[in-house]
C-alpha positions in Angstrom: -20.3 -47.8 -36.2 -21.9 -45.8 -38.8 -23.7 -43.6 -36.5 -20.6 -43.1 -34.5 -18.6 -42.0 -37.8 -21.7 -39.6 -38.9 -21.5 -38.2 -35.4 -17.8 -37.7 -35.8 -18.5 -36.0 -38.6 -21.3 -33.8 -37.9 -19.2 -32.8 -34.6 -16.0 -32.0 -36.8 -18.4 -29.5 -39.0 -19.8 -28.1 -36.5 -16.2 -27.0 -34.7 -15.0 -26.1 -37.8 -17.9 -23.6 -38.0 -17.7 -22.5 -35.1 -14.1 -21.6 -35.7 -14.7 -18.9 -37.9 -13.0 -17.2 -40.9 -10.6 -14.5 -40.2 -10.1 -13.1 -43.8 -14.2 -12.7 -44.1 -14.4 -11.5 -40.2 -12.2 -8.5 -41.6 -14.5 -7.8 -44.3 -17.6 -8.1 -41.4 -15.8 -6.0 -38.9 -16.2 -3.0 -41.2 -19.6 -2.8 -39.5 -17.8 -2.4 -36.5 -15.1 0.4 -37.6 -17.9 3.0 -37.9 -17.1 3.5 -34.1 -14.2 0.8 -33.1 -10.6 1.2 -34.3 -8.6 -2.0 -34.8 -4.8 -0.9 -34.7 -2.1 -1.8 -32.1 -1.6 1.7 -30.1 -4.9 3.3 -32.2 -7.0 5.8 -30.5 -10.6 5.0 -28.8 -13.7 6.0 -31.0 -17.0 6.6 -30.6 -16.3 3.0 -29.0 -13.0 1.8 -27.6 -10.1 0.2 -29.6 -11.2 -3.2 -30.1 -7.0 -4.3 -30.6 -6.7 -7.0 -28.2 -9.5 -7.5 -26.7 -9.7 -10.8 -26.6 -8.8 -11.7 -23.3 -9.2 -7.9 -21.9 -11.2 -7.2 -18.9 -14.7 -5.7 -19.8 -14.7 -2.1 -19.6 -10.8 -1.6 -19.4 -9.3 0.1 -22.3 -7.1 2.6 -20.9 -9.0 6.4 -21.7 -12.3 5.2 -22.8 -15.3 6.2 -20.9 -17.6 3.8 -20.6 -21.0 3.0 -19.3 -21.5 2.1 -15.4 -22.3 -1.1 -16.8 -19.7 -2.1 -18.9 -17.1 -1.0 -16.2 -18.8 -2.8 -14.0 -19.7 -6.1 -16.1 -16.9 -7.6 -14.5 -15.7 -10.2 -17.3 -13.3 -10.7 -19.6 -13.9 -11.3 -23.6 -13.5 -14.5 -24.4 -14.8 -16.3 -27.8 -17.8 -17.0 -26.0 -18.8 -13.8 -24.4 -18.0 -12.3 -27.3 -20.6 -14.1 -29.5 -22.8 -13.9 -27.1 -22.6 -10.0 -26.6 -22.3 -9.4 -30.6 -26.0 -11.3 -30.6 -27.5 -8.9 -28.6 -25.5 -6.6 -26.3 -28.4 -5.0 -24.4 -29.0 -9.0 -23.2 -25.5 -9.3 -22.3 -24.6 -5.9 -20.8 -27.9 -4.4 -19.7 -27.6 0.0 -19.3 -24.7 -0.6 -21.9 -24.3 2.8 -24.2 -23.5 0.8 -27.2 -26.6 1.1 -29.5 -26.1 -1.4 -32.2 -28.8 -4.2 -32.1 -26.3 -7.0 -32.5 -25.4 -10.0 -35.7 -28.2 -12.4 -35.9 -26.2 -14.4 -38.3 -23.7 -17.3 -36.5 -21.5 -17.5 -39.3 -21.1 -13.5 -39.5 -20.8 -13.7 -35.7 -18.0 -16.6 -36.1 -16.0 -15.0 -38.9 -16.1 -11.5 -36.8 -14.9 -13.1 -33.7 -12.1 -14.9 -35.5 -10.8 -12.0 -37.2 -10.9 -10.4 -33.4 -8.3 -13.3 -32.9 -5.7 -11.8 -35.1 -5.5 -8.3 -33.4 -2.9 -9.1 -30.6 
């Protein structure tokens, strides 16, 4: 019974990690607005308008040209692709033109993809 509740426990931490913090995410994502805006309606970049894109088709914001292999990726964002693309895009997106090496960090990575939440 012990076990089980230390399981519980260990579980609950762990999704609570994973969950992210938005108000630090925003702080992180100042990396990101080098070459990303972040406003509803805001131009593209050196990189597309990240507004939204969770949930948004790969390679789809309207007037942004992208790589032949981000158009072609053929995915949507979702919290997991998203992590998994912020560790290391070239892995995820191979011939992508981004050039940034990716967030080694999980919790960076968490916060960041949690603050991504609150631009719809």
């Amino acid at each position: 019974m012990i076990r089980s509740a230390l399981f519980i426990l260990a579980l609950s931490a762990t999704t609570a990690h994973a969950a992210g913090n938005a108000a630090t995410g925003a702080s992180v994502f100042q990396r990101c607005a080098i070459c990303h805006s972040n406003a509803k309606g805001g131009p593209a970049l050196i990189g597309p308008n990240l507004f939204g894109i969770v949930g948004r088709k790969a390679g789809s914001f309207p007037g942004f040209f992208y790589s032949p292999a981000m158009k072609n990726a053929g995915f949507v964002w979702t919290n997991a692709k998203l992590d998994a693309y912020l560790t290391s895009p070239p892995q995820i997106v191979p011939g992508n033109k981004m050039t940034f090496g990716g967030i080694s960090n999980p919790t960076q990575r968490a916060d960041l993809i949690a603050y991504l939440n609150t631009l719809k």
